[in-house]
Structure formats: structure tokens, C-alpha cells
ZAMARGU-4260 file (C-alpha; in steps of 0.2 Angstrom, whole numbers, plus 5000, padded with zeros to 4 digits):
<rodrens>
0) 5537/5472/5381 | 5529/5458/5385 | 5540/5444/5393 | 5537/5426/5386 | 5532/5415/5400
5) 5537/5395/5399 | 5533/5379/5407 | 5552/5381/5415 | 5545/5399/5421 | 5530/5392/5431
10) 5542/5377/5437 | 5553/5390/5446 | 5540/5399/5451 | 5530/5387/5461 | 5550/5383/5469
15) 5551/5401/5472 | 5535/5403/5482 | 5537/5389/5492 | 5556/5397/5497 | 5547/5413/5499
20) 5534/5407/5512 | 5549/5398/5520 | 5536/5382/5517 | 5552/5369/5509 | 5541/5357/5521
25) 5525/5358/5508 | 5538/5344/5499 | 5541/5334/5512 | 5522/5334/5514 | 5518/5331/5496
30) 5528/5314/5496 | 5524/5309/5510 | 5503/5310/5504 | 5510/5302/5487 | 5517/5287/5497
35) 5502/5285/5510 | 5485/5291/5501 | 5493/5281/5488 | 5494/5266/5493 | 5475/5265/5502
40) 5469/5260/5484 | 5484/5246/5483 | 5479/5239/5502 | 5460/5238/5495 | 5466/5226/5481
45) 5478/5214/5489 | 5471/5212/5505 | 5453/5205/5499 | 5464/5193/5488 | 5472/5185/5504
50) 5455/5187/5513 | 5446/5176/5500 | 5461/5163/5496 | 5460/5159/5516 | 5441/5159/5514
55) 5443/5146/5501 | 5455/5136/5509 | 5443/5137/5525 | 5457/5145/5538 | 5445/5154/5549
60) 5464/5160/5557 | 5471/5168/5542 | 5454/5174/5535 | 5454/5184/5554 | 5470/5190/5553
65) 5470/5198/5536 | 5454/5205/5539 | 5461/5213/5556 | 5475/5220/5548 | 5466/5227/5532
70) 5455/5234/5545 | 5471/5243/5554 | 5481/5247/5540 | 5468/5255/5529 | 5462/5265/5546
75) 5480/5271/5550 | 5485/5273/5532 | 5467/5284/5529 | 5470/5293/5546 | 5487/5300/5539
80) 5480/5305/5524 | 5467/5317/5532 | 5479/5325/5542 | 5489/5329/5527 | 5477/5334/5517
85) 5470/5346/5529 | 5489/5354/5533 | 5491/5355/5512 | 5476/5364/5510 | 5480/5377/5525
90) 5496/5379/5518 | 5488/5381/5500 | 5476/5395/5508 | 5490/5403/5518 | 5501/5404/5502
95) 5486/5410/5491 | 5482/5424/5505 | 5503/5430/5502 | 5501/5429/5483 | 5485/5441/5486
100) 5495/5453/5497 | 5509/5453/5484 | 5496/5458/5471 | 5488/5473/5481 | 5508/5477/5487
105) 5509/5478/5465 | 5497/5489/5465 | 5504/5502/5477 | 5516/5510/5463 | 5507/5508/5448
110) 5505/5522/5437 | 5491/5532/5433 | 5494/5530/5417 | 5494/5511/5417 | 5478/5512/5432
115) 5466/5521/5418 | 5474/5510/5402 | 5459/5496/5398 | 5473/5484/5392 | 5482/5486/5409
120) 5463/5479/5414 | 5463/5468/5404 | 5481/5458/5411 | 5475/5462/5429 | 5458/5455/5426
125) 5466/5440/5419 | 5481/5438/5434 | 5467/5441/5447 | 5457/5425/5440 | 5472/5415/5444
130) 5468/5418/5463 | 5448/5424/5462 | 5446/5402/5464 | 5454/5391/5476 | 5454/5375/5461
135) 5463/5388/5448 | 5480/5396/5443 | 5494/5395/5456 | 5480/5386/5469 | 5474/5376/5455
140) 5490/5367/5450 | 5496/5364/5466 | 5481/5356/5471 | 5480/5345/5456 | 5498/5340/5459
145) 5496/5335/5475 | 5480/5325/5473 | 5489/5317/5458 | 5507/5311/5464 | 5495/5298/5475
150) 5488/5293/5459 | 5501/5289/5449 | 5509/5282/5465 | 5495/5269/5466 | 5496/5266/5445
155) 5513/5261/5446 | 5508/5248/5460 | 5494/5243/5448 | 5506/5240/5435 | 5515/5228/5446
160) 5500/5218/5451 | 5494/5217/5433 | 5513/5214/5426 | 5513/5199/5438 | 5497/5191/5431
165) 5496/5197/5412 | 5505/5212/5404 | 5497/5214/5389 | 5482/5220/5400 | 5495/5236/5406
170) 5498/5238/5387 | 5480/5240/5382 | 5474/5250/5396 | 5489/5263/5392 | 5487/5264/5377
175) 5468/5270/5378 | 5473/5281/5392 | 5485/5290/5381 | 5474/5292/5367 | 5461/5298/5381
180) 5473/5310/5388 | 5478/5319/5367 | 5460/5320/5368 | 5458/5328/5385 | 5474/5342/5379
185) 5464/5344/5366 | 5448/5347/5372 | 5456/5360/5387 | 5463/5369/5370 | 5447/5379/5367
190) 5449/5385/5386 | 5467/5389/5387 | 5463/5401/5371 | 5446/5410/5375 | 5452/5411/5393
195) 5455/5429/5392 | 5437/5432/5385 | 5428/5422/5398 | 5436/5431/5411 | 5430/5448/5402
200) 5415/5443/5400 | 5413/5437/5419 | 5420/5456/5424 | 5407/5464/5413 | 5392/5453/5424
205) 5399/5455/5440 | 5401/5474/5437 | 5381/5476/5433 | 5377/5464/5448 | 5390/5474/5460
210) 5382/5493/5453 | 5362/5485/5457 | 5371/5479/5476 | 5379/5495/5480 | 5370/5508/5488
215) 5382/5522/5481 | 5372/5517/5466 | 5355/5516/5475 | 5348/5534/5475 | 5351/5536/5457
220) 5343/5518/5451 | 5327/5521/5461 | 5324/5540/5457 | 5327/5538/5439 | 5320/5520/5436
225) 5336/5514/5431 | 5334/5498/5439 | 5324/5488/5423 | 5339/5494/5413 | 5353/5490/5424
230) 5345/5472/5426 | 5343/5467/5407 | 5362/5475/5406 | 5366/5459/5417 | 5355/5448/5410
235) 5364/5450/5393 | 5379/5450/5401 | 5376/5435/5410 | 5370/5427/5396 | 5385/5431/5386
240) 5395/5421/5399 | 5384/5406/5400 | 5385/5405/5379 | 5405/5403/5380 | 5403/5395/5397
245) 5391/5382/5388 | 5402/5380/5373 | 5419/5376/5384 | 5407/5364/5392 | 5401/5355/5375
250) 5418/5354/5369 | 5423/5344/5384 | 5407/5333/5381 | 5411/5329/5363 | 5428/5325/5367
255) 5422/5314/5385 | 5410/5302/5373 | 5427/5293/5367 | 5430/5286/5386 | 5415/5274/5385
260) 5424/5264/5370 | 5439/5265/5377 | 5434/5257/5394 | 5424/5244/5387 | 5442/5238/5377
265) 5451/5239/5393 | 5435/5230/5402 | 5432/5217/5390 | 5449/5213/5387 | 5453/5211/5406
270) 5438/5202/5409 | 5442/5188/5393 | 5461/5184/5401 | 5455/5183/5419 | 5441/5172/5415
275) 5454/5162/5403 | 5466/5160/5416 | 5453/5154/5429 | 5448/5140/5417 | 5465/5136/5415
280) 5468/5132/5431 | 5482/5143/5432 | 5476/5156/5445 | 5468/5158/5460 | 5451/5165/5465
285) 5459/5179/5476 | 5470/5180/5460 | 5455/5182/5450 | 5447/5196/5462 | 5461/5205/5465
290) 5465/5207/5445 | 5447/5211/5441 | 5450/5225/5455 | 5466/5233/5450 | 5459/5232/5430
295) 5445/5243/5437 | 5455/5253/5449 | 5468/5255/5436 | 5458/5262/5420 | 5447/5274/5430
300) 5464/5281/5439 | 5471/5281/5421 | 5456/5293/5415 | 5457/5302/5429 | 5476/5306/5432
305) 5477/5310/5412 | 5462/5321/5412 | 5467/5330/5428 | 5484/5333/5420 | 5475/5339/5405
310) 5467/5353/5418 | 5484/5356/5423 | 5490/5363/5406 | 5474/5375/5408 | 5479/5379/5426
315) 5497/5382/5422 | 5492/5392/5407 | 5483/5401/5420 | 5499/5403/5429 | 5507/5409/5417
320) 5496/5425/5414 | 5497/5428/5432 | 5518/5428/5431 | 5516/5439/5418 | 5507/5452/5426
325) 5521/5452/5439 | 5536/5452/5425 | 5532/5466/5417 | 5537/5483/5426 | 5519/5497/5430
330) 5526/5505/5443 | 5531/5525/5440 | 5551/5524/5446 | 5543/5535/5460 | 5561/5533/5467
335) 5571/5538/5455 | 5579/5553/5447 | 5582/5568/5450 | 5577/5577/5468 | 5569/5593/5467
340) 5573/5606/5482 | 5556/5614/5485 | 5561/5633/5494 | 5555/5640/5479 | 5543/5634/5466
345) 5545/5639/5449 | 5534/5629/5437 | 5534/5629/5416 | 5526/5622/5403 | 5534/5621/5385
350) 5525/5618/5370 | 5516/5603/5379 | 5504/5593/5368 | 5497/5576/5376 | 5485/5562/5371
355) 5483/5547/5382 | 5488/5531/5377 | 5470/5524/5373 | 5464/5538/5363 | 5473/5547/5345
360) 5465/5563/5350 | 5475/5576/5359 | 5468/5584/5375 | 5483/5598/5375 | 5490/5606/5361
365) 5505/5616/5362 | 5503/5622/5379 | 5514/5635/5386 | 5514/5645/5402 | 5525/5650/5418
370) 5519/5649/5435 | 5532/5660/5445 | 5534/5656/5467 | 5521/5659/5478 | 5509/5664/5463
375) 5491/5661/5461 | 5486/5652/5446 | 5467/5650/5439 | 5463/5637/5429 | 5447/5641/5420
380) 5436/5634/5403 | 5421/5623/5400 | 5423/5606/5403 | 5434/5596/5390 | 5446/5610/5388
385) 5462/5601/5396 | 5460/5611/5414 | 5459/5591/5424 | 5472/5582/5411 | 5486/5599/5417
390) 5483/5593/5434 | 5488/5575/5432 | 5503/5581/5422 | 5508/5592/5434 | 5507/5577/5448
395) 5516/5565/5439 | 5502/5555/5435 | 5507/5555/5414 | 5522/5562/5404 | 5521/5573/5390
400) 5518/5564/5371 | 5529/5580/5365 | 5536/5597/5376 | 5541/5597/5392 | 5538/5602/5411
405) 5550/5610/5422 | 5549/5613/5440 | 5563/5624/5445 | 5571/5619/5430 | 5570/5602/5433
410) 5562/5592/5418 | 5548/5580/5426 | 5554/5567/5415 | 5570/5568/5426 | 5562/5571/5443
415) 5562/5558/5457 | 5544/5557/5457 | 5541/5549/5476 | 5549/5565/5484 | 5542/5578/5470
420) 5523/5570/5475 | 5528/5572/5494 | 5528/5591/5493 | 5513/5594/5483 | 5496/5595/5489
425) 5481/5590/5477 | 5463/5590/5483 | 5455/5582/5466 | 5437/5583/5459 | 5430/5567/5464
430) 5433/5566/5483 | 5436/5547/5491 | 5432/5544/5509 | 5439/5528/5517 | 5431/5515/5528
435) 5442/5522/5542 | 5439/5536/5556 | 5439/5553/5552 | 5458/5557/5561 | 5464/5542/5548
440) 5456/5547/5533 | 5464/5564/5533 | 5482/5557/5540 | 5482/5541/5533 | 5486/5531/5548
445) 5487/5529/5567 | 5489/5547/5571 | 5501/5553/5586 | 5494/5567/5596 | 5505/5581/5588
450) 5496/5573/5571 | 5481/5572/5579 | 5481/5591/5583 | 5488/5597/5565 | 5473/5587/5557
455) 5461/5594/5569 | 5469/5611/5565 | 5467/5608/5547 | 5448/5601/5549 | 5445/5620/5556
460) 5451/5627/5542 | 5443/5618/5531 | 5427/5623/5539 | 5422/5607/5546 | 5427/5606/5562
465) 5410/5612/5570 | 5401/5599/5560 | 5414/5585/5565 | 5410/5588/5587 | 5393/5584/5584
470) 5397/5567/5581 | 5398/5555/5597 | 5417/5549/5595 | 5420/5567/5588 | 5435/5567/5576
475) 5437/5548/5580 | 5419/5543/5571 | 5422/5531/5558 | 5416/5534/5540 | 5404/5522/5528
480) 5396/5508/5535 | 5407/5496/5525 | 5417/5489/5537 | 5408/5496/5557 | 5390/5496/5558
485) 5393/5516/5565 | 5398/5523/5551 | 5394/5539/5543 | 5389/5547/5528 | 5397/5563/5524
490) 5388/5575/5512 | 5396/5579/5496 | 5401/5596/5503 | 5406/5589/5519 | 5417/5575/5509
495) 5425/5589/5499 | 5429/5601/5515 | 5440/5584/5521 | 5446/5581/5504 | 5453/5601/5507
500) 5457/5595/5527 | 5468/5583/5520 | 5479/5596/5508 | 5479/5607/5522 | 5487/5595/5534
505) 5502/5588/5522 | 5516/5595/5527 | 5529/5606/5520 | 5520/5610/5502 | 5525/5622/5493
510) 5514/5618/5478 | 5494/5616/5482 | 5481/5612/5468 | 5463/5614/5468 | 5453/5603/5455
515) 5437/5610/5457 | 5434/5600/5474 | 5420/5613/5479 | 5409/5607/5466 | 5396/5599/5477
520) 5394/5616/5485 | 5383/5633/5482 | 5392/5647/5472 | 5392/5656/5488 | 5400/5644/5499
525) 5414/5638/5484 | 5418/5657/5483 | 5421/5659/5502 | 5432/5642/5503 | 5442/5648/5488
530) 5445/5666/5497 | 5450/5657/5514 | 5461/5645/5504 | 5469/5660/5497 | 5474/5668/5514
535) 5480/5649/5520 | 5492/5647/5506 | 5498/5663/5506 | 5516/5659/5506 | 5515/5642/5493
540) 5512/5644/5475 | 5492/5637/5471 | 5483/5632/5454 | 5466/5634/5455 | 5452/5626/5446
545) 5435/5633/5445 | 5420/5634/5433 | 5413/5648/5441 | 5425/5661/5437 | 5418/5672/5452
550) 5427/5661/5465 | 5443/5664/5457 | 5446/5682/5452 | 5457/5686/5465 | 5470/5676/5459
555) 5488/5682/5452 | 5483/5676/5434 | 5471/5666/5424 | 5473/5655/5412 | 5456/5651/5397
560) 5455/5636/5390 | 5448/5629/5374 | 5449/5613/5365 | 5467/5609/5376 | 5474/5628/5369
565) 5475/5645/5379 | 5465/5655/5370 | 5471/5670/5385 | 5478/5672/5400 | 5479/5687/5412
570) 5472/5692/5428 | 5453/5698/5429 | 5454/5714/5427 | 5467/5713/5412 | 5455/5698/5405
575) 5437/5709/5408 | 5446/5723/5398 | 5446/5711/5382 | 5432/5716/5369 | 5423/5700/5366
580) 5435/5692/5378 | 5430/5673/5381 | 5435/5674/5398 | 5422/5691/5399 | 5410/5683/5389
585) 5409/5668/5401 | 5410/5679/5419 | 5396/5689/5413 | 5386/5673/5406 | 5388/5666/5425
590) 5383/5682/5433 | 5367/5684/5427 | 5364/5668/5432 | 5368/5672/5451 | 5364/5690/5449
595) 5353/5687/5467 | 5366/5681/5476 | 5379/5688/5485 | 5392/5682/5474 | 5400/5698/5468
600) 5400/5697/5449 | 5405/5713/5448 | 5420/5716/5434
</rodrens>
């Protein structure tokens, strides 16, 4: 459910972060730039009218001594201002940094479930824009606050000035700022409302302009003459951008053309009483300047602070979406419930049927099966069947939408999921290599040498240990070219023997799954890895996924698959004695097609 955000919310928020990064400072800071930087603007009025009230009266001492200490004050108060503007804006960057940490720290429980969900997407897209700009969201509001308090700081010394010489000049010029400020809230309406568009519409261009940069992409664009395509695809997305771009931008021009009236009363009414007054005889020519000065000053600050306040309602609209990303609760409870004792591994599935939250269609109906300790289980069907969406069940990644899952007897609805994940080992279909060194990418960090030597040891198992000392730094040789200009690129066979180094080093598993990770590799070379697998996990229960049902027939049993239903399950030989068998029917298919090869197809 999604939690309400207020203007009290972002309030507390803003306090919050400045307790969090210990920065209780920032406040001092803040009125200490709202006093100083505020009152350059005041010194640049009232000085020139004592500078010009001396000239008139012609004392060439006073004239020399105002002028000297304008001169001083206005550098020492500028000097200060500089220097608290620039530790602000550190401060603002450092906090932004630590409110980008807490977003990927967000991220490291999340669910699958939520990580493949396109509203999920949509949130983060919008929470992410909050920091994507140093003048927007969290950044944004700060900023505006802190360049503001000097601004109204200096108004309320206008005020003063003009309430000494006239104050129906402070009446009219607030009361065209006001209406310039309803019109400036009005105008950032059309913003606050189509912001979660525009920043869905800026995901989809940059993600055609990233895809055309990234050379993952690269082979494929060139050899199948993607890249027109792919081009026009941003075009028309940019293009999309720009159109509601452009009409923000309108809307705040149409509402911008009331300023010139508005200035012109302030101006011309300004202008009518100072020239009065003069004739009058009742004020002096320094009087006169400094009036004409502070009306000027005065109605531009006016604009300026109400239209940058009107930003601020955008900015802490933006805020707001960013707190509410963080409110609501993605992560999977990885630390809660029951713990599962893993001697043993007893695994059943009861009458489970599952649909993902995006989709009405279900991927498994009424599945049910029993995988008894230290078995070996294939997985096999054409794609679609539900062999992949089994998988993710079984990790945790999704609960049921109706029957359940036990792992010695425990319902994964129950489970604590953190230490359930911790003794399960899944190489998955698409393999991910990390800009990191080899050693890293299969232990996950800095290894010690006891580390070192299992990952080396799995590496060798895996079959690509031989291929690893060919490199200069060996084991050590960093992968991609991302981050160090050595980098490697492994082939996809290569990246899917690491993807099985990796499952081979986690310790104490008792459960191992295989998601087709040798598809990148010949039927001859997938059959062997299977086979060595086999004799690797001889003592853990393993599922198996394969479309070449050759590389799995040693297995204890096989499970079919169609349309997310078991259509027949068995081991080979029991399955190849079906008439018209589908599991037959599909082995012999394959075999003709790898009939020359020493892949032994034989029933």
C-alpha cells in the first residue's frame, strides 16, 4: 500500500538527513548566508545614497570615506559569501553521494519479484530523477532554500527602506508579486502532474542511446544492420521527450507574459512618487537614488524569490516521490522465518500453479512432484513450458499464486529465505561477469588464500582452469574493459564454465541447480559438463535443465513439461518405453539431428 507523502513528511525528511550525515552545521551555515549574502544587495542601495548626498553637499571627506567603506564591506561581506557557498554545495554533493548509497543499499534486498515488476520501474525511475540532477529533488530544494533565505533576508531590508520613504509602494509591489507567484504555482502544475511521464519518456531515449553506445550490443547492430532502426527508435523517442518537454516549457511562457504588466505598475508607480517627492522638496537626492534602487532591487527579488518558491513546490513534489520509494517495503524478509536444517534435502511441490504479477496468464498449473535427498532431477520441454519459472520458485525469487513448496517440510512461505539461499547453489541461463578479477568474480570479494585455492579448485573442475594460466595475472586478470583498460573478454562457453566455478565453490550446498548454463556450448561439450557435474555433486540433490535431453539421461528421474503441466515424468529408460511418449518423441527428434556426433543418442 502506498504511503501518503506530505509537505510535513519532506519537512522531517530534510531534518532527518541533515542528523543522518551528522551535518546539524549545514543550519548554522544556512543563516549565516541568509544574513551575509543578504545583505550585499542592502549595502549596494544605502551606501550610494550617503556617497551621493556627501557629493552634493561637496565633502570630498565623507564622499572618501563612504566610498572606502562600501569598497570594504561589500568585499568582506562578498568574500564570506563565496566561501559559504562553496562549503554548502560540498556538503549538498556529499549528502547527495549518501542518499545515492542508501538507494543502491535499497536495492540489495529487493525481490525478484518487485526487480522484474514494470510498476516497480516505474517508482524507481521516478525516485532516481530526484538525484539523476544536482538542481532537482532532495539537491533541488536545498539549494533553492539556501539561495532564497538571502533573498527574502534582503526584501525584508527593502521593505524597510521603502516603508521609510513611501509604503504604499511595498503594498503595490506585493501585491503584484503575489499574483505573480498564484501564477507561477500554477504554471509548475502541469510539471508536478506529467512529471512521472517525462521521466518515462527520458528512460525510454536514453535506453536506445545507451544500447547504440554499448559494445555488448555492437556485434549484433553491425551484422544485422540494426543500426538505422535502433537510430529512428531514439529519434522518436527523443522526439516524444522534446513534445512534452516543449509543452512544460510553453505553459511556463504563457504564464511568464503577466510579469511585463505587473513590473511596469510597480515601476511606474515608484517612479511617480519619487519624482513627486523630489519636487516637493521633501527628500533628498541620495534619497531619491537609493528609492529608485531598492524599487528595482525590490520587484525583481520579488519575482524571483516567488517563482523560485514556485520551483520549490516541483522540487519537493519531486521529493516526495523519492520518500516514497524508500517507505514502502521491497525487500523479501530474507531474514525472517523459519531456518531450514540442510543435512538432508527433501523438496515438494503441491498443486502449484503461478502467474507473475504483470501477466493473467499462468506459466504452471497444478504442478506436483517430489525430489527425494541426493537425487537427480531433469528438468526438460521446449521453451515456454515453465522449466525456468520452477527455478526461480525454488530460489525464493516468487511465491506460489495457489499450492505450496516444501523443503523438508518446511513451507517456503515460512522459510527464513537469507539462510535457505545460503545453501543453494544456482548457475542460471544468462551468465553475468563483473568488472572485477577473475578470483573476485567467483568469491565475490577479496579472497584469503584458503579462498583463493577452493576457487582455483573449483575453476578446475569447471574445466577452465587451463584456459585461466594463459592469462598474464592468471587467476588474478581482471574481466570487461569497463573499469581497467586490461580487461578480458570471456567467451560465452568460457563465461558459463565460471558461472558453474562459482556454484562449485559456495560452500556447504546441498541443493545445486543447473538452468541450462551450457547453452552457449556444443552438444558434445554440454553432455560432458553435465556428466562431470554429476560425479561432483554426488552426494547433493541437483535439478537439472537441459533442451538436449542427451545431456541429461543419466539422471535419477525426468520431469516433461508442457504449457506449465507435467505431461510425464520418469527416468529415460522408463520414459523411452512410452509409445508415442513426448519425452521419446523429443530425444529421437534431437538425435537425428546430432546422429554424426559422438553424442550417444542411443535409447
Amino acid at each position: 500500500m502506498n504511503k501518503t507523502i506530505s509537505k510535513k513528511d519532506v519537512y522531517n525528511f530534510h531534518i532527518g538527513v541533515f542528523k543522518e550525515d551528522k551535518e546539524m552545521f549545514m543550519i548554522l551555515i544556512f543563516i549565516l548566508n541568509m544574513i551575509i549574502t543578504g545583505s550585499i544587495p542592502l549595502v549596494a542601495v544605502i551606501f550610494p545614497k550617503y556617497i551621493i548626498d556627501s557629493i552634493s553637499s561637496s565633502d570630498l571627506k565623507m564622499t572618501l570615506i563612504f566610498i572606502g567603506l562600501f569598497g570594504v564591506v561589500s568585499m568582506i561581506l562578498t568574500l564570506f559569501s563565496i566561501k559559504l557557498n562553496a562549503m554548502a554545495n560540498g556538503r549538498f554533493q556529499a549528502s547527495s553521494m549518501r542518499r545515492k548509497r542508501n538507494y543502491a543499499e535499497k536495492f540489495k534486498n529487493v525481490s525478484m519479484s518487485h526487480l522484474e515488476d514494470a510498476n516497480f520501474h516505474a517508482k524507481r525511475n521516478e525516485a532516481f530523477d530526484t538525484m539523476k540532477y544536482s538542481n532537482r529533488g532532495f539537491h533541488g530544494t536545498l539549494t533553492i532554500v539556501f539561495q532564497q533565505l538571502p533573498e527574502i533576508f534582503c526584501i525584508i531590508g527593502f521593505i524597510i527602506i521603502l516603508g521609510l520613504f513611501n509604503p504604499i509602494v511595498i503594498v503595490a509591489a506585493f501585491i503584484c508579486a503575489i499574483a505573480q507567484f498564484l501564477l507561477a504555482l500554477k504554471a509548475k502544475d502541469f510539471m508536478i502532474h506529467n512529471h512521472g511521464e517525462l521521466a518515462e519518456r527520458d528512460r525510454n531515449r536514453e535506453y536506445y542511446y545507451d544500447i547504440t553506445h554499448d559494445s555488448a550490443f555492437g556485434k549484433d547492430i553491425r551484422i544485422n544492420n540494426l543500426a538505422n532502426s535502433l537510430y529512428n527508435r531514439f529519434v522518436l523517442k527523443t522526439k516524444e521527450f522534446l513534445e512534452l518537454l516543449k509543452a512544460k516549457d510553453l505553459n511556463e511562457h504563457k504564464f511568464s507574459l503577466f510579469d511585463v504588466p505587473f513590473l511596469l505598475i510597480t515601476n511606474g508607480l515608484t517612479y511617480y512618487l519619487v519624482i513627486r517627492a523630489y519636487f516637493q522638496g521633501s527628500v533628498s537626492l541620495g534619497t531619491i537614488s537609493m528609492a529608485i534602487m531598492t524599487v528595482l532591487a525590490i520587484t525583481i527579488k520579488l519575482q524571483t524569490t516567488f517563482k523560485e518558491i514556485a520551483r520549490l513546490k516541483e522540487e519537493t513534489a519531486r521529493t516526495m516521490k523519492y520518500i516514497s520509494f524508500f517507505s514502502e517495503e521491497y525487500d523479501c524478509d530474507s531474514e525472517d522465518g523459519t531456518v531450514c536444517k540442510f543435512e538432508d534435502v527433501n523438496i515438494e511441490f503441491r498443486n502449484v500453479s503461478f502467474q507473475y504479477p504483470s501477466s493473467s496468464q499462468e506459466v504452471l498449473k497444478n504442478v506436483s512432484f517430489k525430489i527425494s535427498n541426493n537425487k537427480k532431477i531433469a528438468l526438460v520441454g521446449i521453451n515456454g513450458s515453465g522449466k525456468t519459472t520452477i527455478v526461480k520458485l525454488l530460489c525464493g525469487f516468487y511465491v506460489p499464486t495457489k499450492g505450496d513448496i516444501f523443503i523438508n517440510g518446511i513451507n517456503t512461505k515460512d522459510i527464513n529465505l537469507k539462510s535457505y539461499q545460503e545453501n543453494i547453489a544456482v548457475v542460471f541461463q544468462d551468465v553475468n561477469l563483473y568488472a572485477a578479477t577473475i578470483l573476485e568474480n567467483i568469491t565475490g570479494q577479496n579472497p584469503s588464500e584458503e579462498e583463493k585455492n577452493r576457487a582455483i579448485d573449483a575453476l578446475n573442475q569447471a574445466g577452465l582452469l587451463d584456459r585461466v594460466k594463459e592469462y598474464k595475472n592468471q587467476e588474478n586478470q581482471n574481466l570487461l574493459k569497463v573499469i581497467e583498460k586490461d580487461g578480458v573478454d570471456l567467451s560465452g562457453g568460457e563465461a558459463q564454465k565460471l558461472a558453474i566455478a562459482r556454484a562449485i565453490y559456495k560452500e556447504n550446498t546441498k541443493l545445486i541447480i543447473l538452468d541450462e548454463p551450457t547453452a552457449a556450448l556444443d552438444a558434445i561439450a554440454e553432455k560432458r559438463i553435465y556428466e562431470k557435474f554429476s560425479e561432483i555433486v554426488d552426494n547433493q540433490t541437483a535439478i537439472m535443465i537441459s533442451h538436449r535431453l542427451a545431456s541429461t539421461k543419466f539422471c535419477d528421474s525426468i520431469i516433461f513439461l508442457e504449457n506449465g503441466m507435467i505431461y510425464e515424468e520418469g527416468s529415460h529408460n522408463e520414459l523411452m518405453n512410452y509409445d508415442n511418449g513426448k519425452y521419446k518423441n523429443m530425444f529421437m527428434t534431437q538425435g537425428k539431428y546430432y546422429q554424426n556426433d559422438e553424442v550417444n543418442y542411443d535409447a
